[in-house]
N, CA, C and O of each residue as an XYZ file, in Angstrom:
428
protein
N       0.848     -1.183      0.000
C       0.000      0.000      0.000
C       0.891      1.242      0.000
O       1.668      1.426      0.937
N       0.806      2.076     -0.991
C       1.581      3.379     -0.758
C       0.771      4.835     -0.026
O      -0.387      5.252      0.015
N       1.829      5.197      0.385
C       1.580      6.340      1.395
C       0.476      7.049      0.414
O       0.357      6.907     -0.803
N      -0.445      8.015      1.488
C      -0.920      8.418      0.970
C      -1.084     10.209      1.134
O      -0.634     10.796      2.118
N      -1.650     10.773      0.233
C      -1.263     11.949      0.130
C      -2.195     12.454      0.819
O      -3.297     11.981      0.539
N      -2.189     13.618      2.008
C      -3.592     13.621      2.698
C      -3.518     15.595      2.672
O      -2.482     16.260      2.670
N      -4.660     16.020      2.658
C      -5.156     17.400      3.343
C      -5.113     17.381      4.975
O      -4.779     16.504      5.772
N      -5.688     18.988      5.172
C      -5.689     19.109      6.577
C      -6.990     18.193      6.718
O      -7.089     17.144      7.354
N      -7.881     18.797      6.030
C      -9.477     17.861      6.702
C      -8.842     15.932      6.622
O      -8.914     15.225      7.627
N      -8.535     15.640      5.887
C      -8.193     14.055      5.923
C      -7.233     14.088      7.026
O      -7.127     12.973      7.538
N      -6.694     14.741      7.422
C      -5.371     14.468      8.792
C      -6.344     14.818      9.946
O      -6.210     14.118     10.949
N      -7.214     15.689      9.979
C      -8.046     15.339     11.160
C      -8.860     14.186     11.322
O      -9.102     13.865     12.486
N      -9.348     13.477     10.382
C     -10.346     12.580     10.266
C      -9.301     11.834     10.775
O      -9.525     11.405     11.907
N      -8.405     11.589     10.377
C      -7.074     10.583     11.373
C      -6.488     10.596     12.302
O      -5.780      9.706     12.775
N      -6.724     11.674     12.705
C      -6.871     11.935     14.074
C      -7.522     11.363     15.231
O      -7.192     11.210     16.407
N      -8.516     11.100     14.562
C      -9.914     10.422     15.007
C      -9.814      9.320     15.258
O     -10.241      8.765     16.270
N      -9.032      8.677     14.062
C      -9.328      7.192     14.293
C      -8.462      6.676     15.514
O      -7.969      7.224     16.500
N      -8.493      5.240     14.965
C      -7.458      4.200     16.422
C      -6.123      3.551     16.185
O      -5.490      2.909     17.024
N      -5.715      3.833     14.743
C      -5.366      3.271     13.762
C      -3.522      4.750     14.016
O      -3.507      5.913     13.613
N      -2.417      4.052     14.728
C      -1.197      5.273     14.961
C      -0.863      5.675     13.142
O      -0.729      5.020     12.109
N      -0.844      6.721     13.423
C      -0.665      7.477     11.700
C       0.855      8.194     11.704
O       1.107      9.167     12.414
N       1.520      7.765     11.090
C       2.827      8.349     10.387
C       2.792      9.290      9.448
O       2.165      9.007      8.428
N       3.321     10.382      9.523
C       3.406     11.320      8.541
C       4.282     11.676      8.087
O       5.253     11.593      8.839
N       4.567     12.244      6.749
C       5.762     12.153      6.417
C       5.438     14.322      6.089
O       4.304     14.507      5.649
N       5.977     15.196      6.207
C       5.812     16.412      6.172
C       6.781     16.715      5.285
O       7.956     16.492      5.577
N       6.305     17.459      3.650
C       7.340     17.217      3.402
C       6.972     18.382      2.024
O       5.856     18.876      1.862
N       8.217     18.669      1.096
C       7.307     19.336     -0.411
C       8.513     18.925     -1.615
O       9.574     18.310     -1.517
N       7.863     19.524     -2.695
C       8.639     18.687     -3.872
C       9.505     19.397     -4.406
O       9.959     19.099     -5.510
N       9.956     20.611     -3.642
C      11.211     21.242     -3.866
C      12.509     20.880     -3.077
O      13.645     21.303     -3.293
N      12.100     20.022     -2.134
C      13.176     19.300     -1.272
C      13.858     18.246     -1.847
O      13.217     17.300     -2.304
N      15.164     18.273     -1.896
C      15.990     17.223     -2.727
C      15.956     16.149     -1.838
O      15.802     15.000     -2.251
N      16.121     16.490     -0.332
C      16.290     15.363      0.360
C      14.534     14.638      0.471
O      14.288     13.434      0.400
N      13.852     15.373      0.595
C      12.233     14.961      0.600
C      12.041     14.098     -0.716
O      11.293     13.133     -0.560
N      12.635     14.282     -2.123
C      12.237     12.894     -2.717
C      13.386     11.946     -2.059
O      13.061     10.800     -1.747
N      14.605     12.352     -1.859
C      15.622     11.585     -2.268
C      15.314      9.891     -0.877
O      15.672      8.715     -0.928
N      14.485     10.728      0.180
C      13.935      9.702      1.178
C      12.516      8.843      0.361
O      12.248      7.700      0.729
N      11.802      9.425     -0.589
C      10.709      9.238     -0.601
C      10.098      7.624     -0.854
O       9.159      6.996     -0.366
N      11.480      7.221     -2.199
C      11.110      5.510     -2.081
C      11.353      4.753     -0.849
O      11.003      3.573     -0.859
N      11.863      5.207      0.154
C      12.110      4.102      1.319
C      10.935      5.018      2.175
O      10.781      4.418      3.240
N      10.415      5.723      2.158
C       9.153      5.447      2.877
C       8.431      5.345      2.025
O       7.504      6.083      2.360
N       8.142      4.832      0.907
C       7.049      4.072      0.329
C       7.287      2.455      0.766
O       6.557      1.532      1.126
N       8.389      2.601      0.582
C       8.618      0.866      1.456
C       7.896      0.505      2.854
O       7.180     -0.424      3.228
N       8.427      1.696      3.464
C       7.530      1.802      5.026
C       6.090      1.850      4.567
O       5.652      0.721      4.786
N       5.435      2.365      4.204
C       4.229      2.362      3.698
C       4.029      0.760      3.246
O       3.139      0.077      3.751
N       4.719      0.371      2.497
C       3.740     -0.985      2.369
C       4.257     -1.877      3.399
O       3.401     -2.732      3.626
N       5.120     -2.012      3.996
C       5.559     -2.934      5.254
C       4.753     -2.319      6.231
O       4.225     -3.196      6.915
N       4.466     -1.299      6.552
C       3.279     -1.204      8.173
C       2.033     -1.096      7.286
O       1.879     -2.317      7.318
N       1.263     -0.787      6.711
C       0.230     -0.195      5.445
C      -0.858     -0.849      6.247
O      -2.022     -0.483      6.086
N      -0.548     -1.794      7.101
C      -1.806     -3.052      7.668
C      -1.932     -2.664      9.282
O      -2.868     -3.043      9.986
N      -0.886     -1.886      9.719
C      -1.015     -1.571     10.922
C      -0.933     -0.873     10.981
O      -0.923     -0.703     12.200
N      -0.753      0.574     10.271
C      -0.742      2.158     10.562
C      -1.203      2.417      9.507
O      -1.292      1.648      8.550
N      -1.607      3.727      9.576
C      -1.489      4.578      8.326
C      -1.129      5.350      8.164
O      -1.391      6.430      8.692
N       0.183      4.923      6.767
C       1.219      6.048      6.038
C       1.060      7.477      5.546
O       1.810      7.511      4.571
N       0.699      8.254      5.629
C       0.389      9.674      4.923
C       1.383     10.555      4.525
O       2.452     10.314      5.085
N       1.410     11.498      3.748
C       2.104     12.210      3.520
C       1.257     13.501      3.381
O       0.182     13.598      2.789
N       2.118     14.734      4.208
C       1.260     16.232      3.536
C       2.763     17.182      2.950
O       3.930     17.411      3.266
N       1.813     17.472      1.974
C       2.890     18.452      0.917
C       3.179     19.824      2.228
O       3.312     18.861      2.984
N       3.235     20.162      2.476
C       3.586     21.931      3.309
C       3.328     22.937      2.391
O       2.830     24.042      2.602
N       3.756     22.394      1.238
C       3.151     23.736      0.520
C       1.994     24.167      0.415
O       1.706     25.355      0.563
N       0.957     23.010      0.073
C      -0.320     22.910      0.164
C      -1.222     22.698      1.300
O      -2.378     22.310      1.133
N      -0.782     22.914      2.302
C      -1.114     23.001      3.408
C      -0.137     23.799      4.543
O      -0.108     23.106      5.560
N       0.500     24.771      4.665
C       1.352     25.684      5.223
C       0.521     25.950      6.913
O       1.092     26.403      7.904
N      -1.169     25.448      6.814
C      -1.363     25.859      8.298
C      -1.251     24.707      8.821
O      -1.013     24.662     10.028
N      -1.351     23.813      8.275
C      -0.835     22.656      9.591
C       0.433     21.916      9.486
O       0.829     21.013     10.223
N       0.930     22.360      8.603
C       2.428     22.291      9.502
C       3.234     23.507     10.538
O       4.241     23.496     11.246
N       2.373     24.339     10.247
C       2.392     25.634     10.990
C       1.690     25.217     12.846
O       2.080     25.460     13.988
N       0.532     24.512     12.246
C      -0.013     23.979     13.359
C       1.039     22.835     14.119
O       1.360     22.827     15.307
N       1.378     22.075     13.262
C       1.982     20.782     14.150
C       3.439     20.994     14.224
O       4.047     19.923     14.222
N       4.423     22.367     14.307
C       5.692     23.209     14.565
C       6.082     22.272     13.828
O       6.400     21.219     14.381
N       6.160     22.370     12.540
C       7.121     21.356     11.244
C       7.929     22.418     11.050
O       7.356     23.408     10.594
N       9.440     22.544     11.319
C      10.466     23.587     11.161
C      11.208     23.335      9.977
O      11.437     24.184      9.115
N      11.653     21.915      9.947
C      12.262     21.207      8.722
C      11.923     19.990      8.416
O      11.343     19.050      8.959
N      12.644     20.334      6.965
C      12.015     18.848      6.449
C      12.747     18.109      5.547
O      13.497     18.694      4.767
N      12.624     16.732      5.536
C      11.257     16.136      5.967
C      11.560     15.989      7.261
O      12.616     15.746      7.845
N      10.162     16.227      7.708
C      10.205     15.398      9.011
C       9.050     14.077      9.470
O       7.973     14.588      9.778
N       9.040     13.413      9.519
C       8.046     12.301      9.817
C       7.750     12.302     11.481
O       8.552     12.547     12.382
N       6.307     11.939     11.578
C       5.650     12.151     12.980
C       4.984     11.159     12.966
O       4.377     10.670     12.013
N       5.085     10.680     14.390
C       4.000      9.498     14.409
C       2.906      9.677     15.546
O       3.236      9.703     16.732
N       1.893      9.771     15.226
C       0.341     10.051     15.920
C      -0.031      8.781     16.727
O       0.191      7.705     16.171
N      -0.315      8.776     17.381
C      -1.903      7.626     18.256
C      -2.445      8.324     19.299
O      -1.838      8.841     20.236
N      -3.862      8.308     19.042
C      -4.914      8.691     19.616
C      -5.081     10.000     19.495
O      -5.723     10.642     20.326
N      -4.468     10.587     18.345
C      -4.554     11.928     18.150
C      -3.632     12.935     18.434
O      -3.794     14.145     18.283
N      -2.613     12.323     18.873
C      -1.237     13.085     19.618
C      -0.037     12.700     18.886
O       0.045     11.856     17.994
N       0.732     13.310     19.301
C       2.737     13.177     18.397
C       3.021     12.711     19.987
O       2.842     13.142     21.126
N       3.871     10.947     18.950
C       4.480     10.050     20.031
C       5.959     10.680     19.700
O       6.813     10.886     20.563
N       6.056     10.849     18.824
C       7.735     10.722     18.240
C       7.472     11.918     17.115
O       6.510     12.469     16.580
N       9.069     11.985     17.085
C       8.954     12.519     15.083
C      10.786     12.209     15.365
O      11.357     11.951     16.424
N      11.303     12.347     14.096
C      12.383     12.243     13.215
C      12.386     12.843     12.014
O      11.686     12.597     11.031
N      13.527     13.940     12.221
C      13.961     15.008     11.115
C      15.105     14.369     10.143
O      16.252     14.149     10.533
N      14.618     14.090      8.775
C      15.726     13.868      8.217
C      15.955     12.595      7.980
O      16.844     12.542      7.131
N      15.621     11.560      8.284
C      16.095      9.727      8.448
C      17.010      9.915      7.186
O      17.009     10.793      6.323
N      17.954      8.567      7.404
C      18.681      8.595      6.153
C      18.714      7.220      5.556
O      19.589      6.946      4.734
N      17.731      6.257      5.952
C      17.247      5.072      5.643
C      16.100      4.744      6.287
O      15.550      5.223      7.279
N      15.686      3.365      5.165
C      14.243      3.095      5.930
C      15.189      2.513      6.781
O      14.230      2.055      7.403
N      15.868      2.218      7.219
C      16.564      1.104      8.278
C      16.565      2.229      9.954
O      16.708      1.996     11.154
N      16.357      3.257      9.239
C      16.389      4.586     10.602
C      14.858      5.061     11.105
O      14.414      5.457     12.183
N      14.386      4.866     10.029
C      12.322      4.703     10.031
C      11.865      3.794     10.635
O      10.874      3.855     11.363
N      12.882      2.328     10.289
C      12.081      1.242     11.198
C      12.793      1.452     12.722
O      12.168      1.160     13.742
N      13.948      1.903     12.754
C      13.883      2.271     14.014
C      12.972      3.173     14.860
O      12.566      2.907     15.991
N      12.684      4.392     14.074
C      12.111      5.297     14.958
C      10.664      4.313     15.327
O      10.356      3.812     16.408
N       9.995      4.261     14.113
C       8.507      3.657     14.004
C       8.661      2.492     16.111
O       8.153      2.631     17.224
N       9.572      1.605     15.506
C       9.680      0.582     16.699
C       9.979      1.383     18.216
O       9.298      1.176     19.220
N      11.256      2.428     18.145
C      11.154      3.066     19.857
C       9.817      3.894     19.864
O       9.231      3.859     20.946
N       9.293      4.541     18.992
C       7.977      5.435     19.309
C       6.705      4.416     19.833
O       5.870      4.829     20.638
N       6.670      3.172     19.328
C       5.543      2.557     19.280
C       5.545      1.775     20.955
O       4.517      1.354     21.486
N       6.596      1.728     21.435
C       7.094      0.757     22.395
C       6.657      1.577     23.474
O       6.182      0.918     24.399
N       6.671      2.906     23.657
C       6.478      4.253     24.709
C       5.745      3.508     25.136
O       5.072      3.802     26.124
């Protein structure tokens, strides 16, 4: 399953749910934001069954990353129950994603 591309209204509706949501914060003028982007599509289909992957552009949405203090990017955040367990600025492998994903989830 690949990440998916979400708005502010779709990131609240996920908010909602029960289901911990990963985000990837990010825009397409960032070299490093694609240059991560196939290894979190990997993450995306390796958790895809137990979380859900998202991605929001910043450009197209500037108030909620404004809202959720996104300073740089990328940065990936991971949600449950509506809250930031974790985030990680920057990963430089999925091998650093499956780390974060695993200490955030363990809290």
């Amino acid at each position: 399953m690949a990440a998916k591309n979400i708005n502010h209204m779709e990131f609240q509706n996920l908010m909602e749910g029960s289901q911990p949501v990963l985000v990837d914060f990010w825009a397409p003028w960032c070299s490093y934001c694609r240059r991560i982007g196939p290894a979190y599509e990997k993450v995306a289909e390796q958790y895809g069954e137990e979380m859900v992957v998202a991605k929001v552009n910043i450009d197209d949405e500037p108030r909620l990353a404004e809202k959720e203090m996104i300073e740089v990017i990328p940065t990936l955040v991971l949600y449950r129950d509506g809250k930031a367990i974790g985030s990680i600025v920057a990963p430089e492998s999925k091998a650093m994603i499956d780390g974060f994903i695993r200490e955030a989830l363990g809290k």
